[in-house]
N, C-alpha and C positions, 0 to 999 in steps of 0.2 A: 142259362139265359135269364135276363132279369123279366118282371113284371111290373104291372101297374100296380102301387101301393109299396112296394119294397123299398125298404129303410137299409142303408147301406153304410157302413161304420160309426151305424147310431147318428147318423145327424144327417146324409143325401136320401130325399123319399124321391124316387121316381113317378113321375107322372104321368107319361105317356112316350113311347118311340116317333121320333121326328123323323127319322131317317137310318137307313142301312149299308153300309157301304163296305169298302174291302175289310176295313180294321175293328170293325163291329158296329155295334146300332149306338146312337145318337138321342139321349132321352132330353126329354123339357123334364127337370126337378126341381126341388123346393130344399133349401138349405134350413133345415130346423132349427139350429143353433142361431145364425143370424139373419134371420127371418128373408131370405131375399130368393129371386128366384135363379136357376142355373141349369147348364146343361152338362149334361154328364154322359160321355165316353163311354161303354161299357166295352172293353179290349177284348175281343171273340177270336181263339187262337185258332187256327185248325184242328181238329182232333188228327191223332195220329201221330204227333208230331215225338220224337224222343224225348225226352226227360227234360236233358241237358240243353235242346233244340227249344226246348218251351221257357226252359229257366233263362236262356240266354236273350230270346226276343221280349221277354216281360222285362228284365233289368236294363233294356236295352228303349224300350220305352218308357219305362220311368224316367231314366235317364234322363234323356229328349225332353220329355215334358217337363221334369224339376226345371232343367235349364231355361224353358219358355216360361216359369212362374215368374223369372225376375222383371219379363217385359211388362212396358205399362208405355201404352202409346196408342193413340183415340183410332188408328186403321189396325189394332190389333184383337181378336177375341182375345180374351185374356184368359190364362190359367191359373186356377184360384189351390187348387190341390191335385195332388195325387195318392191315391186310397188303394190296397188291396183286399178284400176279403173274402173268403174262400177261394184261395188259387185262380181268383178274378181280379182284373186292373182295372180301377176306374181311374180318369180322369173328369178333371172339374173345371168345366169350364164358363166361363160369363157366355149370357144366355142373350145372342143378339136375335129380335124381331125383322125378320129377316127374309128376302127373295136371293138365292141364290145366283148369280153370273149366267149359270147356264141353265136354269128357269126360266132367268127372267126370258132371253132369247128362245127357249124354245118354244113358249105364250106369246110372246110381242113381236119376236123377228129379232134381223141385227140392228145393234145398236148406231142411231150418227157417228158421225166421228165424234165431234165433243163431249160425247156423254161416254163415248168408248176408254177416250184418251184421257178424260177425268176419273172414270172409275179403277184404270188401270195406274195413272198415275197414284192416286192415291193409296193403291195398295204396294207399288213403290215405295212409298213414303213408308210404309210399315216397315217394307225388307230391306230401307235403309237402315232404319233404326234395328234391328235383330240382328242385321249382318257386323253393325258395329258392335254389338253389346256379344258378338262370337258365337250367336244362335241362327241356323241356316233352318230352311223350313223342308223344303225333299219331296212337296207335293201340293207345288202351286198349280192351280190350274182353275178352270169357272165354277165347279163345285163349290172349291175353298173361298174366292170369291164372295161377300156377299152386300145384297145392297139393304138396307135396314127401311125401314118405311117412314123412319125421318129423314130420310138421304145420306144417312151417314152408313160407308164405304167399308168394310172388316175383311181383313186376312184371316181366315181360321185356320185350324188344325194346327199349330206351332205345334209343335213335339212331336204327338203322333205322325205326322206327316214323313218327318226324315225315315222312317221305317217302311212306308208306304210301299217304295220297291223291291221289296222281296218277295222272292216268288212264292211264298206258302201265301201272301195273299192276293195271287192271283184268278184263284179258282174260285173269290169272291164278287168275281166283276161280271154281273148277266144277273143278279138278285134283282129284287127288286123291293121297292121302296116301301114301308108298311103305311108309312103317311101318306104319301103322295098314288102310291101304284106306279108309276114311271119305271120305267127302265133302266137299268144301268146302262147307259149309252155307249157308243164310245168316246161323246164328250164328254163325260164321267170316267171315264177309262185314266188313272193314272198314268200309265204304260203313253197314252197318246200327248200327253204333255210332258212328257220326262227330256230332258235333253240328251241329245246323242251319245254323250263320254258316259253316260252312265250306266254302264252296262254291267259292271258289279254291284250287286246291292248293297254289300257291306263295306264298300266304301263310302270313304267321307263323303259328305254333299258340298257342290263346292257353291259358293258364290254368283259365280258366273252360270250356274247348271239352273237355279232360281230365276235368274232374270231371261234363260233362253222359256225357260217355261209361262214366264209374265210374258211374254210375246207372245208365244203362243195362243195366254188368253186373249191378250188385245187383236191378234188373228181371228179368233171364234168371237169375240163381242161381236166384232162387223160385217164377217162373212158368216156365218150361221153353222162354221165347220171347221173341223183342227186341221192344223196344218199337216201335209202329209212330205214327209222328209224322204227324200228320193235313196235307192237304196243303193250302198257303196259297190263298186266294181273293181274286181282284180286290175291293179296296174291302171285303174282310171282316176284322177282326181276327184274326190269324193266334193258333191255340190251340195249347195244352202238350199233352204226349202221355195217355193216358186210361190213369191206372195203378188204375183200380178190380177188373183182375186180379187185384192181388198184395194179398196179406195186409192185413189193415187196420191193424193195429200198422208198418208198410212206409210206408203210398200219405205219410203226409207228407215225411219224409225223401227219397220218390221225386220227386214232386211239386216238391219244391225243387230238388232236382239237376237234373230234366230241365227246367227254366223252360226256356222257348223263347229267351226274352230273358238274354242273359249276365248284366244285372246284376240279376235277381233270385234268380240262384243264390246258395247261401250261400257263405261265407270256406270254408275251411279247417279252421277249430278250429269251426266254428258246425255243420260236415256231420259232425267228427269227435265233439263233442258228440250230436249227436243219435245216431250211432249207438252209442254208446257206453250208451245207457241199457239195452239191450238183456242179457238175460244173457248174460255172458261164457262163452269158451267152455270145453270138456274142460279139464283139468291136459295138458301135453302129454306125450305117454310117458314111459316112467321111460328113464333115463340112463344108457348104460354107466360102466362105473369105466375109468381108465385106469391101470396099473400102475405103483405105487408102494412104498416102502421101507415095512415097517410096516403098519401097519391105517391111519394117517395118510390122508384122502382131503378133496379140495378143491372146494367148492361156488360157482358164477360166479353164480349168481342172487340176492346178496345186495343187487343194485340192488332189486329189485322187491320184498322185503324191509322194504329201509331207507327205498324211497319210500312205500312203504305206512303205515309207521312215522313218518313224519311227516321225515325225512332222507335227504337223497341225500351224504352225510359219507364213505361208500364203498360199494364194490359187492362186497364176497364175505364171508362168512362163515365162517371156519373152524371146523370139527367133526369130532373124529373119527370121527364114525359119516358125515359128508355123502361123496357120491359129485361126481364131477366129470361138467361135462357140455359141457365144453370139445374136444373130440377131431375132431369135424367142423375139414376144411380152411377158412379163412377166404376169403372170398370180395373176395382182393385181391392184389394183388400183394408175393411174398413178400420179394422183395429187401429187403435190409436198409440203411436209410439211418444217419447218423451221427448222434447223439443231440443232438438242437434242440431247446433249452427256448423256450417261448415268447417270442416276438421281441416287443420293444421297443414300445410307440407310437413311432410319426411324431414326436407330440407327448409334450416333454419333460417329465417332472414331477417333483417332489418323496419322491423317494424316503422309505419310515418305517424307519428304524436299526433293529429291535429286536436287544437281545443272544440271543445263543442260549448254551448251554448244553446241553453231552453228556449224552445219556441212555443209560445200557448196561442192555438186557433181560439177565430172568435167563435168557432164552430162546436168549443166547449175541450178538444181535445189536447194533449201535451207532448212534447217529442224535444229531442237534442239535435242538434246539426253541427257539422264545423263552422266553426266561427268566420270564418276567409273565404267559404263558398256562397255564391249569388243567387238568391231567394227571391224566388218568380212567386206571386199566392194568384192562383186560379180559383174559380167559384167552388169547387171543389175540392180543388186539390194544390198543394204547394209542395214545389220541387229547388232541391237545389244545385248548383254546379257547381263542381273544381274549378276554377278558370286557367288551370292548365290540363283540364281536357281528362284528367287521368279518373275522373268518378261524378257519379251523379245519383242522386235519393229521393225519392218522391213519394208522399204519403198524400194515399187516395180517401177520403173517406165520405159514406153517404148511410143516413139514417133505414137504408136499408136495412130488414132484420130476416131470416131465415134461409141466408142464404146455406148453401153448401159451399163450403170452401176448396175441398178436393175437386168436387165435378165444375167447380170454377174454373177451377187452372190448367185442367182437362181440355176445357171447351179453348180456352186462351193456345193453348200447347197447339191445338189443332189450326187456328186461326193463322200461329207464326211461324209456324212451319215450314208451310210450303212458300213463304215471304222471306227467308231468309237462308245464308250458305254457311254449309259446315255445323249445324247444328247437332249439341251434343246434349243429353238428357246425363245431368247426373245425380239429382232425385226429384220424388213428386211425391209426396206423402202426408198422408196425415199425419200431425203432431200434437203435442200436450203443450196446454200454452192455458195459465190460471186466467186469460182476460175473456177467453170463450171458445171454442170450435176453431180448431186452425189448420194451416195447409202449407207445406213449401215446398218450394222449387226453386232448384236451382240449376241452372244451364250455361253453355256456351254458344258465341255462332260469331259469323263471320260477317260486317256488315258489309250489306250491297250500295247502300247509295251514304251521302253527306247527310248530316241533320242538325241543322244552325240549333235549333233551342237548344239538344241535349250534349252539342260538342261530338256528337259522335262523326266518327269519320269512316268513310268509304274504303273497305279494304283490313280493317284493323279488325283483332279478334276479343269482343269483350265476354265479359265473366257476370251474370248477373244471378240474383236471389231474390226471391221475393216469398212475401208470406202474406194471407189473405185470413184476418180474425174476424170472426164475427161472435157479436154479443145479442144480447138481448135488446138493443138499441140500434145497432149501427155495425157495418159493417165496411173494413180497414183494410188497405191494398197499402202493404210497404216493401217498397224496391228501390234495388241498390246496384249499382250497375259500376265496375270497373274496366278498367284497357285490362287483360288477360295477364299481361305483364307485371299490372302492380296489381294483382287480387291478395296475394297473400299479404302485402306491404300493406295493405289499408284493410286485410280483413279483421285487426282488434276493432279498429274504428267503427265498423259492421256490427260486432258485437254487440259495443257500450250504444249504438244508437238504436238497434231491434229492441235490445233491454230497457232501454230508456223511456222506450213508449209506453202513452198510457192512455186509451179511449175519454179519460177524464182527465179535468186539469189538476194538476198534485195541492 
């Protein structure tokens, strides 16, 4: 068992135990190598266990966890590594400031419905994203849950969690907490949020086994108690759990999650829909400024903005009176990789030529566009249109200086989210870019409504990229947005225009 001060493969010092649970204690540590802080997993096997019994649940967790490094999504704790040393497993993971789900309730009471259906929706939104990317999690429940003390919502335990039900750790549940002193409850009780089909541990976790357990929490947010699942009877039809407890605006949305039978739980957008009708919640606190040249200050919420608005065309808004709300560390890995524009199809196609032609702001900066698309110039920003609908580019920029680029597009990710259908993350990274500090992303989704400025259309699935530079002067928002259809037909044109730019005029 670990200690306070212990340095763990020369670079995790442990700080202090946050918590203890079935799969071991939970430290607050300090990443020495790149100076930030993190929480670290320490994996407490059972003693006793055979050889081959201990070899196969540590590769078995690593596993789990490597495949939860690749997520990167603002309702997800993230996982930064996986470590062994001496015949111990750590995991590494980003270190959220945080009140647990079933803390908070068992301090405050249940929660409204709106603040129930918000917190649980958004941890939806997490195990949307996991369940696309082929990562299941095996031990949702209020624990895992947590609400941060900026309001921002996290799914923990991705990896370790799929392990959670095996019986060697169940002789761990009745410890109790080193931080807190608490109980292991049986809201805490893995065992009491598990879904019914899963009664073998080593099998797969499915999909559907995660969201009967995301009911279950939105059951204990409101009612103050887990659901109790009635117990099956020879030759009787086995029934669903009696959510006539919780609120009656709740019991359907419950009633669906908790089907006893997998397939009559709903989809994904069908559970995020229903809770979604629900009032949304608080505006989330006001936003430090981070310091900059000027009164000049830079606003990242322009996704939720612009989706609102009927276009997702870009995500920030400059104004000089807006505040930045970019300054929280991003929750990934900060290394910087070389600048990868979006790689090729497999398959070959017919690229479209359009000319480009230099545009010089009076703003001081340089950029290329197609010659044939229609060039709106805003106080900040100038965008331009295909006029046959098929692409659109906008370059944002504001003398803003310090910003962070990744925990930009982070907060932007967060904001379009839950605004738009069928979204697909297919990167978000920092990048090497000679003009300053840089960041891309690039995604898909599905639009919900019409949007006369940017030609986008209601129903159609577009393909966009965007990259956010900043320099010593100023800071740059450039987005390019296709129909899904022609992405690869107009991505050299994507190329030669990201290349083309230049914060200064040539």
């Amino acid at each position: 068992m670990g200690s306070p001060g212990q340095l763990v493969v020369k670079r995790y010092r442990l700080v202090r135990a946050l918590g203890q649970g079935n799969t071991g204690i939970v430290w607050e540590g300090h990443d020495d190598l790149l100076d930030r802080p993190v929480a670290v997993r320490e994996v407490l096997l059972p003693a006793g266990l055979r050889e081959s019994r201990l070899t196969a649940l540590q590769q078995r967790i690593a596993r789990e966890s490597r495949q939860a490094e690749r997520l990167r999504h603002p309702g997800i704790a993230a996982v930064f590594d996986v470590a062994e040393e001496d015949d111990t497993l750590y995991v590494v993971m980003e270190l959220a400031r945080s009140r647990s789900l079933d803390g908070i309730v068992a301090s405050d009471g249940p929660l409204e419905v709106p603040k129930a259906a918000y917190v649980i929706r958004t941890a939806l939104a997490a195990l949307t994203v996991a369940h696309a990317a082929g990562v299941r999690h095996g031990d949702v429940r209020p624990a895992n849950i947590l609400v941060g003390h900026d309001g921002r919502v996290v799914l923990a335990d991705f990896g370790v969690g799929a392990v959670a039900a095996d019986p060697v750790f169940a002789k761990r549940v009745g410890e109790r907490s080193p931080a807190h002193g608490e109980s292991w409850s049986s809201a805490r009780s893995a065992a009491t949020f598990r879904a019914p089909e899963r009664t073998d541990p080593d099998a797969p976790v499915r999909e559907t086994a995660d969201l009967w357990s995301l009911g279950a929490s939105l059951y204990f947010a409101v009612t103050g108690k887990p659901p109790v699942l009635p117990q099956e009877k020879p030759r009787t039809p086995a029934k669903d759990v009696e959510v006539s407890a919780a609120p009656e605006e709740l019991r359907p949305v419950l009633a669906a999650l908790l089907a006893r039978d997998p397939k009559r739980r709903p989809s994904h957008e069908t559970a995020d829909r229903m809770l979604a009708a629900f009032e949304p919640p608080p505006a989330p606190p006001e936003p430090k400024p981070v310091r900059g040249s000027g009164r000049m200050r830079f606003i990242a919420v322009g996704a939720a903005v612009v989706v609102i608005a009927g276009a997702v065309s870009g995500w920030a808004l400059l104004r000089p009176e807006s505040t930045v709300i970019t300054t929280r560390t991003a929750a990934t890995d900060p290394t910087t990789a070389p600048v990868v524009l979006p790689s090729p199809s497999p398959s070959p196609v017919e690229a479209l030529r359009f000319k480009l032609i230099p545009y010089d702001s009076p703003a001081g900066w340089h950029a290329m566009a197609p010659r044939t698309w229609k060039r709106t110039v805003g106080e900040y920003s100038v965008w331009w249109v295909d006029p046959r609908r098929r692409g659109h580019l906008s370059i944002e920029v504001t003398n803003q200086v310090g910003t962070d680029p990744l925990a930009a597009l982070h907060e932007a990710e967060a904001f379009l989210y839950p605004n738009v259908e069928a979204y697909t993350k297919l990167r978000l990274k920092t990048v090497g870019s000679k003009l300053g500090s840089a960041a891309d992303w690039e995604f898909t989704w599905r639009q919900v409504r019409n949007a006369r400025d940017t030609h986008l259309v209601k129903g159609e699935t577009y393909h966009q990229y965007r990259r956010v530079i900043s320099t010593e002067t100023t800071t740059t928002v450039l987005t390019w947005t296709t129909t899904a259809a022609e992405w690869e037909r107009m991505r050299p044109t994507l190329l030669r225009v990201f290349r083309a730019y230049s914060p200064t005029q040539i």
